[in-house]
C-alpha positions as CSV (number, residue, x, y, z in Angstrom):
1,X,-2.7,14.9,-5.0
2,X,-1.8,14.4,-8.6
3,X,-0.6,11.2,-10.4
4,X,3.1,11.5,-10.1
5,X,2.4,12.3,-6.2
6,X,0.3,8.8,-6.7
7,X,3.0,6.9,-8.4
8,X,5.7,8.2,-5.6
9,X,3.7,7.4,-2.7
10,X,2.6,3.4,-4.3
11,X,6.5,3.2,-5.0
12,X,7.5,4.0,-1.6
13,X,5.0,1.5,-0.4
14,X,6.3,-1.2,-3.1
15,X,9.8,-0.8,-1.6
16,X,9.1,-1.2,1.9
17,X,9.0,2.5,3.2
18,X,6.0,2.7,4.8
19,X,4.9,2.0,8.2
20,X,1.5,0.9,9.1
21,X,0.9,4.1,10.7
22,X,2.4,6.2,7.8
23,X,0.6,4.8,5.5
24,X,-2.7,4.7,7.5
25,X,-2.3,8.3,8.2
26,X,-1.7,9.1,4.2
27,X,-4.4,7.2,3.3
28,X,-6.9,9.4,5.9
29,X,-5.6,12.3,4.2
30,X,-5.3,11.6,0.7
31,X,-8.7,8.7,-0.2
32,X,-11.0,11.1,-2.0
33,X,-8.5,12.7,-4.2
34,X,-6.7,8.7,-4.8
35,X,-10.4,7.4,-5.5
36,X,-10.8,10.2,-8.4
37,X,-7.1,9.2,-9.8
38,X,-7.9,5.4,-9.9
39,X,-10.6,3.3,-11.5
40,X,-12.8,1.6,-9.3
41,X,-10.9,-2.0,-9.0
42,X,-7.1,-0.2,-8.3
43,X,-8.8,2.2,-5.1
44,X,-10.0,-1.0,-3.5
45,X,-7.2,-2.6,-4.4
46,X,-4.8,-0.2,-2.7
47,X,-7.1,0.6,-0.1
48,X,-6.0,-0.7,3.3
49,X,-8.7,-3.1,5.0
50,X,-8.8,-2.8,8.9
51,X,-7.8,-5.9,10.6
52,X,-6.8,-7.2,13.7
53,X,-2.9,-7.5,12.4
54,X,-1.1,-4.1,11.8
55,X,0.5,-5.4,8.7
56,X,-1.8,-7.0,6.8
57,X,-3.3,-3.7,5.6
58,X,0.1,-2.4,4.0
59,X,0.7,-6.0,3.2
60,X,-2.3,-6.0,1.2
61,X,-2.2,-2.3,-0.3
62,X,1.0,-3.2,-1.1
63,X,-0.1,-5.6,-4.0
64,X,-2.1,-2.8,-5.2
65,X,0.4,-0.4,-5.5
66,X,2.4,-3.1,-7.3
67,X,-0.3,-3.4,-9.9
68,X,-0.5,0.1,-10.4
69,X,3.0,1.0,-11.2
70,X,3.3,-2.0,-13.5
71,X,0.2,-0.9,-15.3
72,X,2.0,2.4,-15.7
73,X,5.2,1.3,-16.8
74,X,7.3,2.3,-13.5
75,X,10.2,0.3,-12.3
76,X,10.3,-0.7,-8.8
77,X,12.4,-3.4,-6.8
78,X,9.5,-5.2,-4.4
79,X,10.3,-5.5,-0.7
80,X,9.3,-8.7,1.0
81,X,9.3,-6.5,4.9
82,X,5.9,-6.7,5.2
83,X,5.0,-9.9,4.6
84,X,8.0,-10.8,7.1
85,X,7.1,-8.7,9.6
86,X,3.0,-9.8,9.4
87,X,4.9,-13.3,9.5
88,X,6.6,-12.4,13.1
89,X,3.4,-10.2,14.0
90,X,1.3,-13.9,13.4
91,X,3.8,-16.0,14.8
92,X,3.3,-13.8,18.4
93,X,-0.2,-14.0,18.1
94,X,-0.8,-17.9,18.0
């Protein structure tokens, strides 16, 4: 895992083209090497939390990876999917 590898994987997050499970799986494989590419605050920031909703982690890694590509000067067009499907994923849970 280098930086560009980063930046491709955060902007395929960003733009909606990760699954829960793809990006859960990714992030198994790939933490140690992202915590030595990141400073402290962007690792936790992009790191997934478990939680009882499948799309709250991605929903919140998401911001993350929107921080980091802004900080590095990379273009991205945001997708609102995950917040609308942790919307519907909510909405059948209460």
């Amino acid at each position: 895992m280098d930086q560009p590898a980063l930046f491709s994987k955060c902007l395929s997050l960003v733009e909606g083209r990760e699954s829960p499970e793809s990006w859960w799986d990714w992030w198994n494989e790939y933490e140690t090497e992202v915590e030595k590419l990141l400073n402290h605050g962007e690792f936790l920031k992009l790191k997934p939390r478990s939680h009882g909703f499948s799309w709250v982690p991605v929903l919140g890694s998401q911001k993350g990876a929107v921080a980091i590509l802004e900080k590095n000067g990379i273009t991205f067009e945001i997708s609102n999917l995950y917040q609308e499907r942790y919307l519907e994923e909510w909405a059948r849970a209460y």
